[in-house]
Residue frames relative to the residue before (quaternion, step in Angstrom):
aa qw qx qy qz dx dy dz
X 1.0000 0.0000 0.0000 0.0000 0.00 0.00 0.00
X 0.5014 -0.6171 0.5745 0.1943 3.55 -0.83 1.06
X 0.8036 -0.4885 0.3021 0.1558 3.16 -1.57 1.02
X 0.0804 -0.7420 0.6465 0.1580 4.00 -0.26 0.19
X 0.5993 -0.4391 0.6398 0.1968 2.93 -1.99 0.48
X 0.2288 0.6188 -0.7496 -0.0538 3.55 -1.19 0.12
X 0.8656 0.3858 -0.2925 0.1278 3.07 -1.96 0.15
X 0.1044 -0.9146 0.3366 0.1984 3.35 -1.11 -0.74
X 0.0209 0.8663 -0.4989 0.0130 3.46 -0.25 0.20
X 0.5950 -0.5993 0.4886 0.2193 3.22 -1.87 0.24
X 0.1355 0.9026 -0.4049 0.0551 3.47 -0.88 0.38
X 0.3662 -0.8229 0.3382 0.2727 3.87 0.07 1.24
X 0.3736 -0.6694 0.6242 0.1504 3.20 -1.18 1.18
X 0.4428 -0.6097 0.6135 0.2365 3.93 -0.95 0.86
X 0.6608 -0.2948 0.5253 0.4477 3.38 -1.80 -0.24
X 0.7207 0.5198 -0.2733 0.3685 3.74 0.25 -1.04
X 0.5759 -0.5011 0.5280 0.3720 3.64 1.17 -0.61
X 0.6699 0.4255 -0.4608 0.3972 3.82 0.30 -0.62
X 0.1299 -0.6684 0.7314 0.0383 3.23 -1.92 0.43
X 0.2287 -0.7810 0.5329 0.2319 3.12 -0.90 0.06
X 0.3776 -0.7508 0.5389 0.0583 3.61 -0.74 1.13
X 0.5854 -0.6763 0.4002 0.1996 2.85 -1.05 1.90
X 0.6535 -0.6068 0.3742 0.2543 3.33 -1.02 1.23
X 0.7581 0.3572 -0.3542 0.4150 3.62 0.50 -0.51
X 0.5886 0.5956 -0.2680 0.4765 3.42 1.33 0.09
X 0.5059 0.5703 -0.3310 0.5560 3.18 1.65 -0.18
X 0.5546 0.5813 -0.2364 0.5465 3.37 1.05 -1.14
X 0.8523 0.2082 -0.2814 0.3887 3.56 0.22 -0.59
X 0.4132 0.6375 -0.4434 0.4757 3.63 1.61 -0.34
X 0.5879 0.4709 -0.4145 0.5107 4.23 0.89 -1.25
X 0.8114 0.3953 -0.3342 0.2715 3.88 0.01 -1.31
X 0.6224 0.5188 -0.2361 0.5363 3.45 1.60 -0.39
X 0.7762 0.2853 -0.3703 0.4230 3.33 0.87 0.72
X 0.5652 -0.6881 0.3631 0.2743 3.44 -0.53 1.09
X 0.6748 0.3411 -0.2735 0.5946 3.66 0.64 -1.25
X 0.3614 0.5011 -0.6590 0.4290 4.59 -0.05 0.26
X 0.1643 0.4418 -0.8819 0.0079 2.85 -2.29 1.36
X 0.5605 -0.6433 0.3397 0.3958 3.00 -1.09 0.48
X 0.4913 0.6223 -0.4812 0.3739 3.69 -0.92 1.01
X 0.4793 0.7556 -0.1338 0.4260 2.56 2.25 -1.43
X 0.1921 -0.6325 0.6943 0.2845 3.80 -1.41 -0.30
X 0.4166 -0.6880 0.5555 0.2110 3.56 -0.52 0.84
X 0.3716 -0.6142 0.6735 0.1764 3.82 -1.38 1.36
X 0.0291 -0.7029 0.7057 0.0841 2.98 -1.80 0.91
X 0.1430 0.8688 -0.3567 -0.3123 3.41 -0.96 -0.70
X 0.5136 -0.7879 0.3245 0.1005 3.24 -1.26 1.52
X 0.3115 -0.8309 0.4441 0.1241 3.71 -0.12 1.59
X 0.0974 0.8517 -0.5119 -0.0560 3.70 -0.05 0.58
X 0.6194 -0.6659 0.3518 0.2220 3.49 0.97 1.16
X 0.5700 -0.5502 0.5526 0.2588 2.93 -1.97 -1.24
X 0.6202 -0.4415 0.1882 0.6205 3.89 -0.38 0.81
X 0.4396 0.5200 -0.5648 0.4663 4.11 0.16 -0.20
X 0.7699 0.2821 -0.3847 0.4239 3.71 -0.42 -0.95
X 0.3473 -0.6727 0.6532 0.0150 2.90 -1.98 0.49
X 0.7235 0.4043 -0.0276 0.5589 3.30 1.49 -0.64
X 0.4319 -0.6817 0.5223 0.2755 3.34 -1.16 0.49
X 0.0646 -0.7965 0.5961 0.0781 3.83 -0.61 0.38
X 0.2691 -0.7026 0.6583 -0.0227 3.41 -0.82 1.97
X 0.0696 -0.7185 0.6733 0.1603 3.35 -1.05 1.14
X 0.4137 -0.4283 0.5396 0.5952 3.87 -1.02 -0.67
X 0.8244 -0.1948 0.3677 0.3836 2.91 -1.74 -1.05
X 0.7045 0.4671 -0.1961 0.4970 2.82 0.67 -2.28
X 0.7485 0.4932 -0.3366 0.2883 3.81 0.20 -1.34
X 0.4503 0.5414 -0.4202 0.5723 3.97 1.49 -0.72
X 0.7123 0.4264 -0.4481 0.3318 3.95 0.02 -1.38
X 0.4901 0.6146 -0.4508 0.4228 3.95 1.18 -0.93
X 0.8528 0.1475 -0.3067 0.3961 3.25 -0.09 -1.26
X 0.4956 0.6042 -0.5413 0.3103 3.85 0.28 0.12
X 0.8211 0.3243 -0.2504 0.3975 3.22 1.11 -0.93
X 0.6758 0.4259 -0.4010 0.4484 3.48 1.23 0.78
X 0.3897 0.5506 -0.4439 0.5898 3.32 1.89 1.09
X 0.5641 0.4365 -0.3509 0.6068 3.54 1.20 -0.26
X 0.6385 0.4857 -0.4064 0.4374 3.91 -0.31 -0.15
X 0.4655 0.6083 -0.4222 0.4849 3.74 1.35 -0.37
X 0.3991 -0.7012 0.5025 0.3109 3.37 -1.19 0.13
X 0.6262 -0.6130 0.3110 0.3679 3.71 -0.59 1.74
X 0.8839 0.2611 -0.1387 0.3624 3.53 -0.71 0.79
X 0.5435 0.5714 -0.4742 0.3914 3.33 1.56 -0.30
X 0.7019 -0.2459 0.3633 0.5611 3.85 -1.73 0.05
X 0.7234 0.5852 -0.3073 0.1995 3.11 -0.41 -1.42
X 0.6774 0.4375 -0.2346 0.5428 3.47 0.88 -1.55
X 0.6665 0.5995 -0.3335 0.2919 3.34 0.57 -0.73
X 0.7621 0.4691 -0.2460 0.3722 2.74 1.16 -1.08
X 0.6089 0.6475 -0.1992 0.4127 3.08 1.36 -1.21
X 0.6397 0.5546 -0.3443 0.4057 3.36 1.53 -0.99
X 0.6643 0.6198 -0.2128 0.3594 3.49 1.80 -1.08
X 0.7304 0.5885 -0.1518 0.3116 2.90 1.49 -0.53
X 0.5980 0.4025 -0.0962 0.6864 2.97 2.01 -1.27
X 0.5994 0.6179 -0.2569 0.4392 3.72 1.03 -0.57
X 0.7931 0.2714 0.1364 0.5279 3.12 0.23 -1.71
X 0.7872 0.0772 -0.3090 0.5280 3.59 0.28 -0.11
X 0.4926 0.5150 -0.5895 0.3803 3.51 0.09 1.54
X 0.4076 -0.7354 0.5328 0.0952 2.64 -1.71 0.47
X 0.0833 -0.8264 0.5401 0.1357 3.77 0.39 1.38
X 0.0299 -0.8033 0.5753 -0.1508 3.54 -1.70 1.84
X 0.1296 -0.7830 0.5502 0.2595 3.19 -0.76 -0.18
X 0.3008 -0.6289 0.6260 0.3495 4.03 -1.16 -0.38
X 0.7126 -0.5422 0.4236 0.1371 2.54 -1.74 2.18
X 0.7111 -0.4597 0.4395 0.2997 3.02 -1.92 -0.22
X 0.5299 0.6221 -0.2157 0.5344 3.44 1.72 0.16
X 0.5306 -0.6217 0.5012 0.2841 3.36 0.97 -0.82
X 0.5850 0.4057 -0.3247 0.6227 4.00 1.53 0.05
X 0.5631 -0.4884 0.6465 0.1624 2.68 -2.22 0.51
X 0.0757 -0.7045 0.6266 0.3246 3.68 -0.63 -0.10
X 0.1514 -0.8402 0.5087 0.1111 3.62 -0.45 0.51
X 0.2132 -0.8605 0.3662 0.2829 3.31 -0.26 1.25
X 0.8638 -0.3359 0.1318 0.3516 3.51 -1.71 0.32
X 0.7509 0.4513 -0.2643 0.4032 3.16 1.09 -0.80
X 0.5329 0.5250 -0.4689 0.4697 3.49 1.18 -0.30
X 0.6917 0.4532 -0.3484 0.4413 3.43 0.37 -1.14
X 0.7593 0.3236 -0.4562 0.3326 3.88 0.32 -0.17
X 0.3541 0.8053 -0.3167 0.3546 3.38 1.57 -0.26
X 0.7060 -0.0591 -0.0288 0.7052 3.50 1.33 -1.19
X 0.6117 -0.6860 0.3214 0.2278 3.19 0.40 1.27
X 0.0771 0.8531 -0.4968 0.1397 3.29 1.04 1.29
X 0.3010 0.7088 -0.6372 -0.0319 4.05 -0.23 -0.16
X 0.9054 -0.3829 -0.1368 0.1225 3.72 -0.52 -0.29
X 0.6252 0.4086 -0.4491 0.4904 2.69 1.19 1.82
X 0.3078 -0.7473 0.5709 0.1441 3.58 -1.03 0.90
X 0.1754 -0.7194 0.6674 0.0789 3.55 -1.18 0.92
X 0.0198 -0.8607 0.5078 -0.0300 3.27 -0.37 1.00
X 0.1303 0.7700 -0.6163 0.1013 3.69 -0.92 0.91
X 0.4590 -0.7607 0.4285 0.1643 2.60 -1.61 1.17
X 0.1952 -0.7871 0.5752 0.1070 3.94 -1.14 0.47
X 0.8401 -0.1559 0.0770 0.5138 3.51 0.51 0.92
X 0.7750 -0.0395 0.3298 0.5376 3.10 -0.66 -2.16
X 0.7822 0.3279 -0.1945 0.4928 3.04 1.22 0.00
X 0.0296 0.6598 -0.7313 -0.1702 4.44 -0.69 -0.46
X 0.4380 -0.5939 0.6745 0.0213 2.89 -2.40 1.17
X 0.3821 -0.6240 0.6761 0.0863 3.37 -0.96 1.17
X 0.0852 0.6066 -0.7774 0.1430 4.35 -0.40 1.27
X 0.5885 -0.4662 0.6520 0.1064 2.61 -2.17 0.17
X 0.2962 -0.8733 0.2707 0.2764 3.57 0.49 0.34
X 0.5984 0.3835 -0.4515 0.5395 3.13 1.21 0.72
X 0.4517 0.6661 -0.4138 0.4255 3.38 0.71 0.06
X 0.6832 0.6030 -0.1429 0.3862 2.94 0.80 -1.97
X 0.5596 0.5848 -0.2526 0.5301 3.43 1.52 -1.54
X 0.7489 0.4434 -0.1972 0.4512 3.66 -0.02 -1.82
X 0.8927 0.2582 -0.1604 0.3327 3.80 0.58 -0.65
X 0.6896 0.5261 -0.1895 0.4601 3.09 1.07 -1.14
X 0.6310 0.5028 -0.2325 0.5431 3.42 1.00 -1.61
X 0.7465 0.4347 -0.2946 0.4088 4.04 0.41 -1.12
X 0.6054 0.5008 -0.3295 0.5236 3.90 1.66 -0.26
X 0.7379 0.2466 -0.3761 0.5033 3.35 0.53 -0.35
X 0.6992 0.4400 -0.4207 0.3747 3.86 0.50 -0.07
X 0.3355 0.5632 -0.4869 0.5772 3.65 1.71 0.02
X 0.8356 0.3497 -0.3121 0.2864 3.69 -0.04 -1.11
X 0.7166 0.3791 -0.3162 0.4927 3.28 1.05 -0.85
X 0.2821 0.6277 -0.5233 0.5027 3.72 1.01 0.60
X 0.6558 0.6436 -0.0849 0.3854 3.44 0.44 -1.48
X 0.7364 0.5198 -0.1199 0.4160 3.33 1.27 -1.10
X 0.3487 -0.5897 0.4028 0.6070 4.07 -0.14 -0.16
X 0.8575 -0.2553 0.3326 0.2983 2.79 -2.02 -0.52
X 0.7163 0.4443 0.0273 0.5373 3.06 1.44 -1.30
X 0.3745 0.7908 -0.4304 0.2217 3.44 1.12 0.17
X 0.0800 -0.8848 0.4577 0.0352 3.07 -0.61 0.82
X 0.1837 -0.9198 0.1918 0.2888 3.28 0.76 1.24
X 0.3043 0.7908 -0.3887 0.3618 3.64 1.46 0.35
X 0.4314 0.7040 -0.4202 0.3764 3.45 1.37 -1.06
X 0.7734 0.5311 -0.2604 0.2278 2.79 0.51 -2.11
X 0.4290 0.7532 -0.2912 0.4048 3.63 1.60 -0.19
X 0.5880 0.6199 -0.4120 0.3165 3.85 1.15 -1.56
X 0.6921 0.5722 -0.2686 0.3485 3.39 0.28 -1.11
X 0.5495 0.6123 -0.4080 0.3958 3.72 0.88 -1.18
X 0.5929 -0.5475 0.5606 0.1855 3.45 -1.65 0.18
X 0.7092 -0.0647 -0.2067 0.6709 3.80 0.40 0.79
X 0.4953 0.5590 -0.6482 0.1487 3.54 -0.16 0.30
X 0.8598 0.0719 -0.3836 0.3292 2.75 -1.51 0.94
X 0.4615 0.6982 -0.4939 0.2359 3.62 0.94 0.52
């Protein structure tokens, strides 16, 4: 099983666009790409969607090649592929991370989610999201505390796990 994001943190973006990406995420951007030796700068690539998103999504290598190859299994020409191709295809941004450890993120992404000079960055698995940190605050934070509001007292969100196909085996 391929590497996971975890965590998160905060991190100033320059006039120029660079950031620098949290070190254990670097680590997992190298194992998630096939062509990385070390000396190397590890490829990533950064999905910035349609006006709905707010955020930047960073795949690895490996985790982009998933979804390409279950946008290929569609049938050539239907809506769907199309779209899906336009979205993950076309509104990304193949990159890699410098010799420093940052991204350089160009102008348009950053005004897209109104990035200027700080990044909030969290991770989501196989992937982490590039937010603006107020955004992140006003949306993200108020969706998952709406939901877990929502939840009993006692919720334990592991439950949500019983159903899945190997869990707990």
């Amino acid at each position: 099983m391929a590497r996971r994001f975890r965590g998160e943190s905060q991190h100033k973006v320059d006039t120029k666009g660079r950031v620098s990406i949290p070190a254990l995420f670097r680590r997992v951007l190298e194992a998630g790409d096939p062509d990385y030796t070390e000396g190397l700068n590890p490829n990533l690539v950064i999905v910035y969607g349609d006006h709905r998103r707010n955020y930047l999504e960073c795949y690895t290598i490996e985790a982009i090649d998933e979804v390409d190859e279950q946008i290929a299994k569609l049938p050539r020409g239907s809506v769907e592929r199309r779209m899906l191709e336009r979205l993950f295809n076309g509104q990304s941004f193949p990159t890699s991370v410098d010799e420093t450890g940052r991204l350089v993120l160009p102008a348009k992404l950053r005004q897209k989610i109104g990035l200027e000079k700080e990044a909030f960055f969290m991770a989501t698995g196989d992937t982490f999201q590039i937010w603006n940190p107020e955004t992140f605050e006003e949306v993200e934070m108020a969706r998952t505390e709406a939901w877990l509001d929502d939840q009993p007292d006692d919720f334990d969100p592991l439950t949500l796990l019983s159903g899945v196909s190997g869990a707990g085996e």
